[in-house]
Each structure stands twice: as structure tokens, then as C-alpha cells.
N, C-alpha and C positions, 0 to 999 in steps of 0.2 A: 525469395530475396536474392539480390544480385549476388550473393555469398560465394552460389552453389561450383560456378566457376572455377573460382579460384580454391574453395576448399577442396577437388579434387585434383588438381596439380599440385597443391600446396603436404597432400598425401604420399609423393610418391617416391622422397627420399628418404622419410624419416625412419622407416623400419623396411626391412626388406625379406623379414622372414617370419614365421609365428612369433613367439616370445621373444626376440635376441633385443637388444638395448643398446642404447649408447652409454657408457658410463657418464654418468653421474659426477655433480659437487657440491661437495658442501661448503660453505663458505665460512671461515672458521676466526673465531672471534675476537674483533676488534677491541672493544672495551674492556674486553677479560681478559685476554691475551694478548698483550699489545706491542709491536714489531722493538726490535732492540733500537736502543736510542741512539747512534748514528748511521737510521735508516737514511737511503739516498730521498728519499720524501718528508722527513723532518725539516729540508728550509722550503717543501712547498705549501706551510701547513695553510694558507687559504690560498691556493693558486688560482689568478686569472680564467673566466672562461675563454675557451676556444673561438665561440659561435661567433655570429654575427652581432653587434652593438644593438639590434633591434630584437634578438632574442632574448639577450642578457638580463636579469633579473634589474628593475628598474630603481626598487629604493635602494641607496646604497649603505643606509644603517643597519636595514634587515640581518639578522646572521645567518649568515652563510653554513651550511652542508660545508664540511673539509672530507674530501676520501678518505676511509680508513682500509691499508691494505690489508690488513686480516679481518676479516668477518666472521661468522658464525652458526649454528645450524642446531638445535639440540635435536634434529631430524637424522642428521648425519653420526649424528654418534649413538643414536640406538642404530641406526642400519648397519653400521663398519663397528667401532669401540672406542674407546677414551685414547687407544695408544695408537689407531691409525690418525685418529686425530692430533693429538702430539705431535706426530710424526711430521706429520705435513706442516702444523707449525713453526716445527723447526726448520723443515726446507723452508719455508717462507722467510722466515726470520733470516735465514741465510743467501738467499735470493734477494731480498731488501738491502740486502747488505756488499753485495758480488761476493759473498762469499764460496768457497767452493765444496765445503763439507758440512755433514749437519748427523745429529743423532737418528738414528732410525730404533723406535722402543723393539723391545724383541717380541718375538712373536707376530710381528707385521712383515708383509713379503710388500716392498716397496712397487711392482706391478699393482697392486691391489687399489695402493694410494692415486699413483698414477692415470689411472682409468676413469676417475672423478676429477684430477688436479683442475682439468684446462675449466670445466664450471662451476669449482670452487673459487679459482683465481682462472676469470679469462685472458689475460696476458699469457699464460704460464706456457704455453704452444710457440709463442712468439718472441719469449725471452730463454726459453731452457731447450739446449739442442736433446740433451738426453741425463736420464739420472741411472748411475750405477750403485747395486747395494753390497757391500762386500761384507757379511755380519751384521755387525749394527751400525752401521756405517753406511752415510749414501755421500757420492760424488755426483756434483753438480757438473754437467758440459754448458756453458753458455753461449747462444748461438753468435754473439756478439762481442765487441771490448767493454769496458767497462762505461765509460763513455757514451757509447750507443745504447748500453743497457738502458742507465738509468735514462737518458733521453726517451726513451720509448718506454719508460715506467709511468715518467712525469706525463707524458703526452696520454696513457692512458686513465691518469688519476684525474687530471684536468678534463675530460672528454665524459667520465663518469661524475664529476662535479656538474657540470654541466647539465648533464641529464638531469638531475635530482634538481639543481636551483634554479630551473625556469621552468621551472612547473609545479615548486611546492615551498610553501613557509615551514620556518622550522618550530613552529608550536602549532601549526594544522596537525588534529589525530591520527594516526597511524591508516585507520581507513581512508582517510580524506587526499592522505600520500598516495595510498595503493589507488584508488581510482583517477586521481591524478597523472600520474605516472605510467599507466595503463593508457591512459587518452593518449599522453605522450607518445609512447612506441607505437602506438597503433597510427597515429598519424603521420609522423615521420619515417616508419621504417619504408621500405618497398620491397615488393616481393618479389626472386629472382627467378623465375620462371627457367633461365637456363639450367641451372645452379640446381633446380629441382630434376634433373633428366639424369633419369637411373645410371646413366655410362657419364657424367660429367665427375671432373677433380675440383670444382671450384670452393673454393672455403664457402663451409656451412656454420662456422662455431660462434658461440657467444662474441666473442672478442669483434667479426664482423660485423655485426648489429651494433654492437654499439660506439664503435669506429667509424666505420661507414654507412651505418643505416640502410646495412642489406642485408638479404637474407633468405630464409626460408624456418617452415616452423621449427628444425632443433638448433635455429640459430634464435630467434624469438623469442621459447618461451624461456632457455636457461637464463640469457639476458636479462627478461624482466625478472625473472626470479633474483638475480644475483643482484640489482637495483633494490630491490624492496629487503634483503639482505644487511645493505649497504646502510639503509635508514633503519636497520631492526626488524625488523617483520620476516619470521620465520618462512621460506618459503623453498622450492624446490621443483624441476620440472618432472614432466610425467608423461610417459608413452604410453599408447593405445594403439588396440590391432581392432576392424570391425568386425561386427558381428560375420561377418559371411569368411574375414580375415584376405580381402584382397587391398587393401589399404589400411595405411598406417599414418599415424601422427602424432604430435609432441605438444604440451601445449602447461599451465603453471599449476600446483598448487599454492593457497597459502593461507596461513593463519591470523585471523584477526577474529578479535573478543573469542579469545579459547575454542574456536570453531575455525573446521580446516573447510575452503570453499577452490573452485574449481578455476582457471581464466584462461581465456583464451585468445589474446593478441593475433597470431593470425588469420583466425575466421575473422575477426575486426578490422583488418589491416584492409587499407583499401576503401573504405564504406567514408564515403564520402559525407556521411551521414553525420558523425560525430557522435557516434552509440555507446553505450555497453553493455549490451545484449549479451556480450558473450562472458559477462565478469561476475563474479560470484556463485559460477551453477553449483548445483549438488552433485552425485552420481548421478541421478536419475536423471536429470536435464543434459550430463554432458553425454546420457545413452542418445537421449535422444534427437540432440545435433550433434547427428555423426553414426550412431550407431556404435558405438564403442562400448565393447562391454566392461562390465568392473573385476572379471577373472583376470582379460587381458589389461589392465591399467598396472603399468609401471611405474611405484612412488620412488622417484629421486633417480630412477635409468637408473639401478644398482642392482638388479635382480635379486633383491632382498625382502622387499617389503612391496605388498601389492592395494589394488583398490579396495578388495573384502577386506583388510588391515584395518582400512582409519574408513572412521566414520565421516562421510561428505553430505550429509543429509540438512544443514540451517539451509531454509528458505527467504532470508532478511531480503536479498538481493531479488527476488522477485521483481519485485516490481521496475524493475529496470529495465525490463524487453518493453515497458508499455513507452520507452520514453525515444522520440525517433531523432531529436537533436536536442543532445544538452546545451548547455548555455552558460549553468554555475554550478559551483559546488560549493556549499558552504555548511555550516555546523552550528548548533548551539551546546547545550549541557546536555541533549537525550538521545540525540541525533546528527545527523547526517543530512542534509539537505539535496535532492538534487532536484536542480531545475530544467527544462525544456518545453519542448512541443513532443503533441504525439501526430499519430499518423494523418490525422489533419488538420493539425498546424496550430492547434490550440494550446494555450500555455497549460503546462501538468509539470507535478511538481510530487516527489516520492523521496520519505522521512524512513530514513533507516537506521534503529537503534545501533550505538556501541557502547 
């Protein structure tokens, strides 16, 4: 497959040593925990999209996806504790707010939180110059006035709107989002090939993916992760070293119908094909595009929790490699519909229970 290319540049900045990681985020919850109410994103609660008129979601009765700035993880809180999550709550809440102080629970050393923030909240690199802890106590530096903040909060909550409402209804199931949204990134992002060269400084983080639709994979998979977050779907990115351990790469886990499954946007990215070959693997499938084994699988880049941890073994998504250009996606009461062509061109079509 024309993959092979790019999946080995696409290797070559995401790890650079055995085990070592990116940290991690968890994204910490909107519905349960919900930003104090004169956040600066309470008068955008359905803010305009950004894109172009021809992108834009076309009925305009549909409802609409509104960004919620806190999200959620119950991945992240067996990996850290209920009080680094708090924690980070509250710097949110106080960050939604310009505010400059917030609770730090005790027993949390605020570096810990921060080594996850910027992929639990990908703004968080772009609006916070630095967070100091003095006890239980953290000080916010913000890299900007207040003014600029919130203009660059809204331009992010709208950009993530975006994502999510032109490419999914809001009573499509939760699978029907994830593979959606999946087609999405993988056909809009592009791959930075400079950006991948082990001596470059170029931003690799969530936040450029989904801004400017660049990247490389640990800008890829935390994005889509932090997306499918966004709409509920528990999900988190994951590093791997190969078998021989001369390449490394980053790529999603996530949960859907109580089974955790594997995806991979950047081997996708590119394939002009309109695939998802690479969405739903088990362990065993993502050993074997790629060679990655599951000692070295890092769940969530927090060196806490690994691939022998959680079980990735549902096979539902099979039959997806047989499909060489989708066409639809649609659903009834048992399933999951997906349509295309296979490899010569004949209409095939694969039912996937949720």
C-alpha cells in the first residue's frame, strides 16, 4: 500500500528513545463539571463556524454541537486520581475566567498536571505562559491580556465546533461520530514532513491540528482523541516503540460499546482512497501494521498505564480493511452501516453491531 512512505517519516519524531513519552491529557468533564458561569464562552454558546459556506453544515434547523470547555476522561482518573483531576478543573475554571488563581488539592505536585494539560485542553500551551504552585495554591501567568485571551479561546471553541458539525448529526450513535470524524481528520489534515525531522522546533501539538490542519502523528492522534472527548466518547492517545525499537509513533485509543479499540489517522492521512483501514484495530492488528508491540504501547503518554493493561482484542471493525472507498455511513437499531467499493470497484457494504 502506498502507506509505507509516509508511515516511516511519520515515525520519526514521535518518540526518540525506548519508553520515554509525551505527556498525556485527559480531558475533564463538561457535563459533570461544568466551567463557572461567567466563563468568557458563555455568550458563544452556539458560535458561528469558521470554514467556508460550502463546508458548513447545510440544514439549519439541525442542532448544532456547542464546544464544551471542560471535558472528560474516566481513563484519566484511574491513571493520575480524582484530586489531580480537580486540580486541573479548577485551573480551567479559572482560565475560562482570566482568572489568576485557582485550588491545587493537596497531595498533587502541579508539574504532574501540567505534563498532560496541553492534550487535555489543547489551547492550554497557547493561552498559559506558565503555572506556579506555592502549597495549595497555583498562579496562573497568561501569555496575553485578557482580550487576546479570550479572542483566542473563542477562535478555538469555534474551530472545534466546526470539526464536530460538518461531519456529524447530533442523534448519529456515538460510533457513527467516531468514524465520521475519523474520515474527517484524516482527510483534511496534512502531513508535515519538515516538522517530522528530528533537529526541527516546529509545533507538533494537538492545538496545530486542529487550527491549522497540520501535523504530524502526536499532533493527529491527541486531536482526534480530544474531538471524540468533546462529543463523549472516552478516548486517549497512545505511543508505541517497534519491535526492533528504531521507530516510534503515536496514534488513538477509544471506547465504544464498552470495548476499548485502536485508530490510527496518520497511517490514513493521505490515502486518497477515502479508507478506514486503519480504525478499529485490536492489539494484534496494530502489531501488525507497524510492528509495535503491546509491552511498549503507551495508554494515554503518562507512563502509567500500558497496552498489557486493557484489553484491545473486539474484532467488530474487521471488516473494514475489505472496503477501498466508502461512500456512506449510516445506521439502523443493530448496526452500523458502512458502504463502498472494494479493491475492484464493486459496491460492498459491512454491518457493524453497537
Amino acid at each position: 500500500m502506498k502507506r509505507k512512505f509516509d508511515i516511516e517519516k511519520s515515525f520519526r519524531i514521535c518518540f526518540l528513545a525506548a519508553v520515554i513519552v509525551f505527556s498525556m491529557i485527559a480531558c475533564i468533564g463538561c457535563g459533570r463539571e461544568p466551567a463557572a458561569e461567567s466563563s468568557a464562552l458563555q455568550s458563544s454558546a452556539c458560535i458561528e463556524n469558521t470554514e467556508t459556506a460550502s463546508e458548513e453544515p447545510t440544514d439549519a434547523k439541525k442542532e448544532l454541537f456547542v464546544f464544551r470547555p471542560i471535558v472528560d476522561s474516566p481513563f484519566y482518573e484511574q491513571a493520575y486520581s480524582k484530586e489531580h483531576m480537580q486540580s486541573f478543573r479548577n485551573m480551567m475554571n479559572a482560565l475560562l475566567n482570566y482568572e489568576t488563581e485557582f485550588d491545587i488539592a493537596d497531595g498533587v505536585e502541579w508539574w504532574q498536571v501540567d505534563e498532560f494539560a496541553s492534550y487535555l485542553f489543547p489551547a492550554y500551551s497557547k493561552l498559559v505562559q506558565e503555572v506556579t504552585q506555592t502549597d495549595s495554591k497555583g498562579t496562573i501567568t497568561y501569555q496575553n491580556d485578557r482580550k487576546i485571551t479570550e479572542k483566542l479561546l473563542r477562535s478555538f471553541a469555534e474551530k472545534v465546533e466546526w470539526w464536530i458539525n460538518s461531519c456529524t448529526e447530533s442523534d448519529e450513535p456515538d460510533m457513527v461520530k467516531a468514524l465520521k470524524i475519523y474520515l474527517k481528520i484524516s482527510e483534511e489534515i496534512s502531513y508535515d514532513y519538515e516538522a517530522a525531522d528530528d533537529n526541527s522546533f516546529i509545533d507538533v501539538s494537538p492545538y496545530r491540528a486542529i487550527m491549522d490542519k497540520e501535523g504530524i502523528c502526536q499532533s493527529f492522534a491527541p486531536a482526534y482523541a480530544y474531538l471524540l472527548m468533546q462529543i463523549g466518547i472516552d478516548a486517549c492517545p497512545v505511543g508505541g516503540l517497534t519491535e526492533d525499537l528504531t521507530m516510534a509513533h503515536e496514534w488513538t485509543m477509544l471506547k465504544l460499546s464498552d470495548r476499548w479499540f485502536y485508530a490510527d489517522v496518520t497511517f490514513e492521512n493521505g490515502n486518497e482512497d477515502n479508507t478506514l483501514w486503519y480504525f478499529g484495530m485490536t492489539a494484534q492488528r496494530r502489531y501488525e501494521e507497524g510492528n509495535f508491540t503491546i509491552d511498549s504501547m503507551n495508554i494515554g503518554e503518562c507512563n502509567r498505564i500500558w497496552g498489557k493493561d486493557i484489553d484491545v482484542s473486539d474484532e467488530r471493525f474487521a471488516g473494514l480493511r475489505d472496503i477501498y472507498n466508502v461512500t456512506d455511513i449510516t445506521y439502523d437499531n443493530d448496526y452500523v452501516i458502512v458502504e463502498g467499493t472494494d479493491f475492484n470497484h464493486m459496491p460492498v457494504s459491512v454491518q457493524i453491531s453497537y
